[in-house]
C-alpha positions in Angstrom: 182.0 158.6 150.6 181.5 155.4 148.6 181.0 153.3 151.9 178.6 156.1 153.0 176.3 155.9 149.8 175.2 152.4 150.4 174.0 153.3 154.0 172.2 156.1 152.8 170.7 154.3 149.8 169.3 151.4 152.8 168.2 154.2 155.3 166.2 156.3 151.9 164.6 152.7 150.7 163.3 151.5 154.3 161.8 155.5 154.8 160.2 154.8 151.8 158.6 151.6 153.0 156.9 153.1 155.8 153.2 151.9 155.7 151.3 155.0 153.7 148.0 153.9 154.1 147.3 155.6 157.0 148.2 159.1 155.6 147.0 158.3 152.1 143.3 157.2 153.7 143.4 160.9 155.2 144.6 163.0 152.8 141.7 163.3 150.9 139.8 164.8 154.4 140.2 167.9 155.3 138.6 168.4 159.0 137.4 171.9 161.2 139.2 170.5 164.1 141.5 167.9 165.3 138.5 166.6 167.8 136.9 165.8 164.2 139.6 164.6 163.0 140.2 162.0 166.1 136.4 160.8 166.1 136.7 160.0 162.3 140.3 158.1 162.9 139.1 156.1 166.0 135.7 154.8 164.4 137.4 154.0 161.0 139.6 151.6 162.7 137.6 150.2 165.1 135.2 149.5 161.8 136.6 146.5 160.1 136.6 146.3 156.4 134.1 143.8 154.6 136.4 142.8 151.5 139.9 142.4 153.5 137.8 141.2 156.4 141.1 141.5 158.5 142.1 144.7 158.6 140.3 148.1 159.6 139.1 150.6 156.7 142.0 152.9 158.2 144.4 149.9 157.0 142.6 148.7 154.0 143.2 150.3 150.3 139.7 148.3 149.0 137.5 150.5 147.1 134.3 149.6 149.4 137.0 151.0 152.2 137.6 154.2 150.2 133.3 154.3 149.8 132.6 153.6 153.7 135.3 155.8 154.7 133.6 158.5 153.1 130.5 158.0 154.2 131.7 157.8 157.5 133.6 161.3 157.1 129.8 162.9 155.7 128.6 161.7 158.9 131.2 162.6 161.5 130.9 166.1 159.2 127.1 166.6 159.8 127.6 166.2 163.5 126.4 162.4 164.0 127.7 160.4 167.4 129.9 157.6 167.2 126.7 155.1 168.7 124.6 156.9 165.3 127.3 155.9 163.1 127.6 152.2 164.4 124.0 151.9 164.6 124.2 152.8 160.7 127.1 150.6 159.2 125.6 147.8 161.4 122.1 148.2 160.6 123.4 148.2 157.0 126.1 145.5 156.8 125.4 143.4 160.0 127.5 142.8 163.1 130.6 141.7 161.2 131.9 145.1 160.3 132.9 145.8 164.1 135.7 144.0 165.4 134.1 143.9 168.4 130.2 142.8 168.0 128.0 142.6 170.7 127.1 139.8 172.7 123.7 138.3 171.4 122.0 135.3 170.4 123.2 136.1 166.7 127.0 136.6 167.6 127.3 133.4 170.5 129.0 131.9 167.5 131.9 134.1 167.3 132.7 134.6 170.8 132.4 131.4 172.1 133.2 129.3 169.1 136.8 129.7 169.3 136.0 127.9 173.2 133.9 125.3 172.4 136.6 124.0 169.2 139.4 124.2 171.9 137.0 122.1 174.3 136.6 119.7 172.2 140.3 119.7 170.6 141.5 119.0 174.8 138.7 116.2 175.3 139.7 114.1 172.0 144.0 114.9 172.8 142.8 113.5 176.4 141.0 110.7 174.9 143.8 110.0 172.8 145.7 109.7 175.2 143.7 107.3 177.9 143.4 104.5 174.9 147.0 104.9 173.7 148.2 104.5 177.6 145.8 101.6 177.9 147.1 99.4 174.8 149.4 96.8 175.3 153.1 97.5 173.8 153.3 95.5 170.4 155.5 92.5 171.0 158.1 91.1 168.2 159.2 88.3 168.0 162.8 87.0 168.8 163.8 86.7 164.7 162.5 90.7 164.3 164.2 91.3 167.7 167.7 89.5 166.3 166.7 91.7 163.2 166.5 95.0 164.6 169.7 94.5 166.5 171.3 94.1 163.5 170.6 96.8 161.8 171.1 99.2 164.6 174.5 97.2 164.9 174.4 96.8 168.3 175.0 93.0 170.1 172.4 90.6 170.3 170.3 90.2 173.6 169.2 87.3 174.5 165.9 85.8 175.1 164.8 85.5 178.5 162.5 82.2 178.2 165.9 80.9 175.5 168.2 81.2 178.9 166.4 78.8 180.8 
């Protein structure tokens, strides 16, 4: 039994761990059908929270997360559609609340920025690379050369133009 109770103790602490924000970010709704309750869980995480920035208001515990989640359970209560929804939060806080944002003049920055810094990353690694195969290998000189040996301990080789 003594062996047992630390297995038990490792399986009870790791239940406990189990990420709760999901459930605890639903609790407080109570929904007329499980079609609701579906429509409110898929927009809130495909809306992105603005203080954690990286996470979804189904993820993030933020108190403007708590506030937009339940303005976005009002409207999925009073009947709105998904695109009404959207059209709100993004009218209000601006394209950066969906993960997703369209493709507009406004938004060419995020979804070809990431493209043009790797563009530019390859050209300058290329570059990089052309000048450092075009330089001419650093010479030393046959006292650095007699040095080096040295101190890797291996034998002294000899000097082509000293053989002569």
């Amino acid at each position: 039994m003594k062996q047992l109770l630390p297995a038990l103790l490792f399986v009870w602490l790791l239940l406990g761990t189990v990420p709760a924000s999901a459930t605890v970010t639903l609790e407080a709704f109570t929904f007329d059908t499980e079609a609701e309750e579906l429509h409110f869980r898929d927009l809130i995480t495909e809306i992105r929270c603005l203080v954690c920035q990286n996470q979804s208001l189904a993820d993030s515990d933020a108190e403007l997360a708590h506030d937009l989640r339940a303005e976005v359970y009002g409207m999925v209560q009073e009947g709105r559609s998904d695109a009404e929804i959207v059209d709100f939060l993004v009218n209000r806080y601006g394209d950066f609340v969906l993960y997703n944002p369209p493709l507009k003049p406004a938004t060419y920055l995020i979804w070809f920025g990431p493209f043009v810094l790797l563009a530019i990353a390859a050209f300058l690694l290329v570059r990089a690379l052309r000048r450092q195969g075009q330089a001419p290998a650093a010479e030393i000189s046959a006292a650095e050369r007699k040095r080096l040996d040295a101190m890797l301990g291996r034998p002294a080789v000899h000097d082509k133009d000293n053989d002569a």
